[in-house]
N, C-alpha and C positions, 0 to 999 in steps of 0.2 A: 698275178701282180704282187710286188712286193707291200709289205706293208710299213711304214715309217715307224710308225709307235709302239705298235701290238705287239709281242713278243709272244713265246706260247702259255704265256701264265698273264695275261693284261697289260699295262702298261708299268713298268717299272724303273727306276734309277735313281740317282745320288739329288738329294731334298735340294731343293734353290739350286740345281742346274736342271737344262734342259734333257728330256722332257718333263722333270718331277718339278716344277714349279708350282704355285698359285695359279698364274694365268691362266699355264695349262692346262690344270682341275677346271677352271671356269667354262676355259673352251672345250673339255670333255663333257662338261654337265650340259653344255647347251646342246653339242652335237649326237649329244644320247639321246637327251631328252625329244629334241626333236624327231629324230629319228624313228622314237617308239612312241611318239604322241598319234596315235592311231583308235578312230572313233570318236565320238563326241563326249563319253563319259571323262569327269576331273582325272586326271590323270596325276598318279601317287610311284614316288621313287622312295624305297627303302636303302639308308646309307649307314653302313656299319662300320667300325675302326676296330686297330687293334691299338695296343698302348703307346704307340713312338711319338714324341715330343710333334711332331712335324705334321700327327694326325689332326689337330684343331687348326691350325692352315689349312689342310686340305679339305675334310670337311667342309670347313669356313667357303672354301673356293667352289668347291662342287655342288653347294646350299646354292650359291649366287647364280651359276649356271643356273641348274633347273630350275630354281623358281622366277629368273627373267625367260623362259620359255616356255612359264605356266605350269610345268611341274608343281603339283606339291611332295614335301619332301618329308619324311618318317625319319628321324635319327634314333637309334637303338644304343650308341655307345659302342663301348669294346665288348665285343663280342666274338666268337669264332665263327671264321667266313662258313661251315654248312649252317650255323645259325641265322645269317645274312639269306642264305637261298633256300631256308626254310618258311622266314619271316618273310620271303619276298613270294611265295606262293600263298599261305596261308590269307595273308593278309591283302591276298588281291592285287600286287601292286602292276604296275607297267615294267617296272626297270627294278632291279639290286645292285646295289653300288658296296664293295669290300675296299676300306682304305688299310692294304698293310703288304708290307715285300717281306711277305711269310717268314723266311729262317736266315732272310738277309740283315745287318747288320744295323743297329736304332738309324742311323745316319742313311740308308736308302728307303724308299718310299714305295706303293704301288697303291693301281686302281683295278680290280679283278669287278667285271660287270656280270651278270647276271639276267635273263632274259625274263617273262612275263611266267616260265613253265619252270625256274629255279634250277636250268641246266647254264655254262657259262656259253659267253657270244657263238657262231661259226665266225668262221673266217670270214666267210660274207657279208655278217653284219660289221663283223670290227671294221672292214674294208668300206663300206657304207660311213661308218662313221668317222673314218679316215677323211675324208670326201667331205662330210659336212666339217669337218674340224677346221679342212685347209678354206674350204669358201667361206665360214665365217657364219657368227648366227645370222636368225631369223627370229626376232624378239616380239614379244606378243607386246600389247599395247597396255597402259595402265592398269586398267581395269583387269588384266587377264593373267596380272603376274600371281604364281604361286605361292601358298602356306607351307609354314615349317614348323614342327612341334619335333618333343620329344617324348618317346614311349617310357615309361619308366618300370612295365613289366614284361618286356623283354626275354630277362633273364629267366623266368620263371617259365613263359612259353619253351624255348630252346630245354629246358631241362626235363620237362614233362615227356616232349618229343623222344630227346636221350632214353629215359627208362622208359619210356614205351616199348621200347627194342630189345632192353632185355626180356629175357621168355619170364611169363609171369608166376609161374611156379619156383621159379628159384628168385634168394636172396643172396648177399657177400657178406654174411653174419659170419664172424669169427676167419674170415679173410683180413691180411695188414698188407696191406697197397701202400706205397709210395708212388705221390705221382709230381711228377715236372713240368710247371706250365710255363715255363721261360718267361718267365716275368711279363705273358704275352695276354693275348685276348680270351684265354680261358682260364684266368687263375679264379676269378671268382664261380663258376657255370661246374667245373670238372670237379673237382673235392665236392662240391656240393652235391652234384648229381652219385656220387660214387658212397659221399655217406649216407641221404636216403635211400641207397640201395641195401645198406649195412653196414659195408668196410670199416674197418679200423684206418683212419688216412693220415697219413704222413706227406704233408705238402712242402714243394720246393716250388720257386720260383714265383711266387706267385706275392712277390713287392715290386711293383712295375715302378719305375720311377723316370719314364719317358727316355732312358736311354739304358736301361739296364738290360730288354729285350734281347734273347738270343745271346746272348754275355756269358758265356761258359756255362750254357743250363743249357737244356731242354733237347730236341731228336738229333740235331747235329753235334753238343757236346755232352753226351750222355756220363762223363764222369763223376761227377758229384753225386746221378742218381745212383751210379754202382754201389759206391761208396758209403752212401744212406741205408739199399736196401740189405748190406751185410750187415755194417753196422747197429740196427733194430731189428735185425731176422724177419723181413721184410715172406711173405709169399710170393710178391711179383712188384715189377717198376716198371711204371709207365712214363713216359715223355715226350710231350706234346711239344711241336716250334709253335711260333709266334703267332700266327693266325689257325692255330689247333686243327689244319687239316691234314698233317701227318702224323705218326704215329711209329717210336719204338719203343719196344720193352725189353726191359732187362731179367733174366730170372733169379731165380733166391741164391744162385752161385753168386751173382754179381755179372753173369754173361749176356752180349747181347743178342738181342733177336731181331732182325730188322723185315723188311717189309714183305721180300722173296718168302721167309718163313710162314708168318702170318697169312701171306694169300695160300699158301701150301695147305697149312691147317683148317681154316677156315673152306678152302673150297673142300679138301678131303670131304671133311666132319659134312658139310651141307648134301654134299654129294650122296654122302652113304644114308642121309636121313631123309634122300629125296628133294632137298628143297633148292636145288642148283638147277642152275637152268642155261643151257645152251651147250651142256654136252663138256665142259671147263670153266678155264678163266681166262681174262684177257690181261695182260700185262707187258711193260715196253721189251725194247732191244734188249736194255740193258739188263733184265731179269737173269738168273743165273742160269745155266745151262744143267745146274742140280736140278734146280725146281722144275721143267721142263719135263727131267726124267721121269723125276718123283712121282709127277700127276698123271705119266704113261702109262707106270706103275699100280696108276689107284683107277685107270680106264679112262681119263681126261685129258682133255687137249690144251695148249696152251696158244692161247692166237695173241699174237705178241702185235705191236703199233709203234709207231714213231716216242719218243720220248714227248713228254706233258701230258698232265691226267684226263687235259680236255680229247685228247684225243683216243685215249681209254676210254671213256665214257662215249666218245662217239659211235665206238667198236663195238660197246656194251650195248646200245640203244638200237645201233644197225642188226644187231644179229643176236639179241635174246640173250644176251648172258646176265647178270645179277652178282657175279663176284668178278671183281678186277682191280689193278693198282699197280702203282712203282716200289721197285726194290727199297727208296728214298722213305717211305713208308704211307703213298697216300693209298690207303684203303678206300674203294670205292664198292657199296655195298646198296643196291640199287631197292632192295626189299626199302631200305630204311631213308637214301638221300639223294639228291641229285650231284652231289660231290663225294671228295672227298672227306670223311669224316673221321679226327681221330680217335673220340672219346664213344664214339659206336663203334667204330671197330676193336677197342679195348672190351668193351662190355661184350662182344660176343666171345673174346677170347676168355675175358674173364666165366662164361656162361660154360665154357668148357673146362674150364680148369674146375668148378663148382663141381659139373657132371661126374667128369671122369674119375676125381678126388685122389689124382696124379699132381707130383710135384711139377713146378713152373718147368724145371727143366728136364724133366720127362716126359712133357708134352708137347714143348715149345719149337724145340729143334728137330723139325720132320725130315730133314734129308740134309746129306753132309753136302755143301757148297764145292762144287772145282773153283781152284785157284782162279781170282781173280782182281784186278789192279787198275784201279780207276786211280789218273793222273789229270789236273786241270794247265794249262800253259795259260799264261795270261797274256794276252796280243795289244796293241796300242790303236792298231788301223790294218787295214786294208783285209787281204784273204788270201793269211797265209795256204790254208787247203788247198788254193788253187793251185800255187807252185808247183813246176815241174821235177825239182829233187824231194819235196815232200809226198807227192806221188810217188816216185819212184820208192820211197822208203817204206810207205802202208804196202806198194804191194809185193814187195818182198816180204814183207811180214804177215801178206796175208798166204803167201804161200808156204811160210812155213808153219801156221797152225791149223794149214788145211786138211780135217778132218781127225784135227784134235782140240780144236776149240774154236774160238769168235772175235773179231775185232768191232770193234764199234768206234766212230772216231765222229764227233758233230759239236758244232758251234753251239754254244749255251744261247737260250734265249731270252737269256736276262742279266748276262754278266759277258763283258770282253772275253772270253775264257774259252776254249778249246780245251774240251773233254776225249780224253783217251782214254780208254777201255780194252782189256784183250785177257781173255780166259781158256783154261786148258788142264788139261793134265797132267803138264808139265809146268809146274812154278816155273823153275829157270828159265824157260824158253819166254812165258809169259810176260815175267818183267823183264828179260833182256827186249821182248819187242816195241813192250811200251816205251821205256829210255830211249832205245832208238828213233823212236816218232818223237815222242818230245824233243828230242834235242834237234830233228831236222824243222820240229814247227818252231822251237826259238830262234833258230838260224833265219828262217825267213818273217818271221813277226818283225 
């Protein structure tokens, strides 16, 4: 069954239109809440935001759900959503609630839920709440409406948990870190956790001013941090987006290192010291077809899944593995969170760069990438994909990089946007195939 709202990252879109409304928060808080009101014990929703102007609306609106359907509700603030599904097990609660449209633009909005075990929804439940959202609440009676407070030590739990992760024999004394928090929900939690581990830190983005988010900072526009980390002879740059569950870095060249590298390394390194588990990693389509090699290379497999992290992590949980993520950079590290996390996945790499006492970019870049060309088309309505000369143009081009590369071609599930994708060992061939599909998906958009 299709789902109306859900997308593969929770519900997301543009603030005061449909579905990112007010109301809609209201009518999500009731039909979650209801939903997970299961047993007789008070039942507790933890609600976390990232910085966007639009977060004290939504909030505001997802307060009023749950607690007319007897929720009580824990506000944490801006925070990074693995600190939301940390704070949402730790603390016992029924439901986690993350207010933020991660590396999307101040002006869109999202709700990413959270389950009782700090893993996000299945399909089944979002579908379920889909169901309670169209029928309309079930309101408990005076007496039974729910409490809301706010935690004010939050931040302190979430960063305890962080350097928990690093290995306790090592420190980042005489390391200079530049890090990027896109003016988002971890400008205050990541520098702090990163100078009680030692580091010399050098912080960007991290003046949130409810529309600044994501604004030429942080894992999608990592130029400024280039430019920092040359500029103060940085050892390494990291850059978090807007709700801190992805993660890139950049090395002391100023070059980047995106997510394919990071799960390369990190599964390698786990692998050879034993502590990997299921035989690889699990990572989407769009993973590169280097990294693929790379890990065949090192005796590992790589079990690839649909694109969204939630379903990484399903992969992860179905079959025993403990390292997984997207090229995009959500690092999913299972030893340490139920999500994606970016500022643990920094700390292990940073735990290797300490070890090794290798430059960032002699360690960083484990295997050289094939050509690859990720293009977005922006569509208005309907499905283009289905068209008959848009078909005919993917498979001709899937016959010409058969058995020298990949295409990958799937609708975004949070933006209007058709994503094309196709890698090889021939550039030319590669971008000539992508232009060709774009230009037959403009034609029929």
């Amino acid at each position: 069954m299709a789902r109306k709202y859900f997308g593969t990252d929770g519900i997301r879109g543009r603030t005061n239109e449909s579905p990112m409304t007010a109301g809609m928060a209201m009518r999500v808080g009731q039909a979650a809440g209801a939903h997970f009101a299961r047993g007789q014990h008070r039942h507790r929703v933890v609600i976390g935001k990232d910085t966007r102007l639009s977060g004290y609306m939504m909030e505001s609106a997802l307060v009023a759900g749950f607690t007319s359907v007897g929720m009580d509700v824990v506000m944490v603030g801006p925070m990074p959503t693995p600190a939301v599904a940390m704070l949402t097990r730790s603390m016992r609660a029924d439901l986690g609630v993350m207010i933020s449209a991660s590396h999307n633009p101040f002006s869109d909005n999202g709700i990413k839920l959270f389950g009782p075990d700090g893993y996000k929804l299945s399909d089944a439940d979002e579908t379920a709440i889909e169901g309670l959202i169209e029928a309309g609440p079930s309101l408990v009676p005076a007496e039974g409406i729910g409490r809301a407070r706010r935690v004010e030590d939050a931040r302190g739990r979430y960063i305890h948990a962080v350097k928990s992760s690093f290995p306790e024999h090592l420190t980042l004394d005489g390391l200079r870190v530049v890090i990027d928090c896109a003016h988002g929900a971890a400008y205050q939690v990541a520098p702090a956790a990163l100078w009680e581990l030692g580091a010399e830190v050098i912080s960007l983005g991290v003046s949130p001013n409810g529309t600044n988010i994501n604004d030429h900072c942080g894992s999608t526009d990592p130029a400024a941090l280039q430019a920092k980390v040359i500029e103060v002879r940085a050892d390494i740059g990291i850059a978090l987006d807007g709700d801190a569950d992805r993660l890139i870095l950049v090395d002391e060249k100023g070059r980047i290192v995106d997510g394919d590298q990071l799960m390369g390394l990190i599964g390698a390194s786990w692998g050879r010291r034993g502590l990997l588990r299921g035989g690889g990693i699990v990572a989407t389509v769009m993973s590169n077809l280097g990294l693929e090699r790379f890990l065949a290379g090192e005796g590992l497999a790589l079990r690839r899944t649909s694109v969204g992290d939630r379903y990484v992590v399903e992969a992860m949980r179905g079959d025993g593995y403990n390292v997984g993520g997207e090229q995009s950079g959500h690092i999913i590290l299972s030893d340490h969170g139920t999500t994606g996390d970016g500022l643990v996945a920094a700390l292990q790499v940073l735990a290797e760069l300490v070890e090794s006492g290798r430059r960032a970019s002699e360690l960083l870049h484990v295997f050289d990438p094939l050509p690859q060309i990720l293009k977005n088309v922006r569509f208005a309505g309907g499905a283009p994909l289905d068209q008959e000369k848009v078909k005919a143009v993917i498979a001709g081009a899937e016959t010409q990089l058969d058995g020298t590369g990949r295409l990958v071609i799937r609708k975004s599930g949070t933006e209007p946007l058709i994503r094309v994708m196709a890698e090889g060992e021939d550039r030319a061939l590669v971008e000539q195939v992508v232009d060709e599909i774009c230009a037959a998906v403009k034609a029929a958009a």
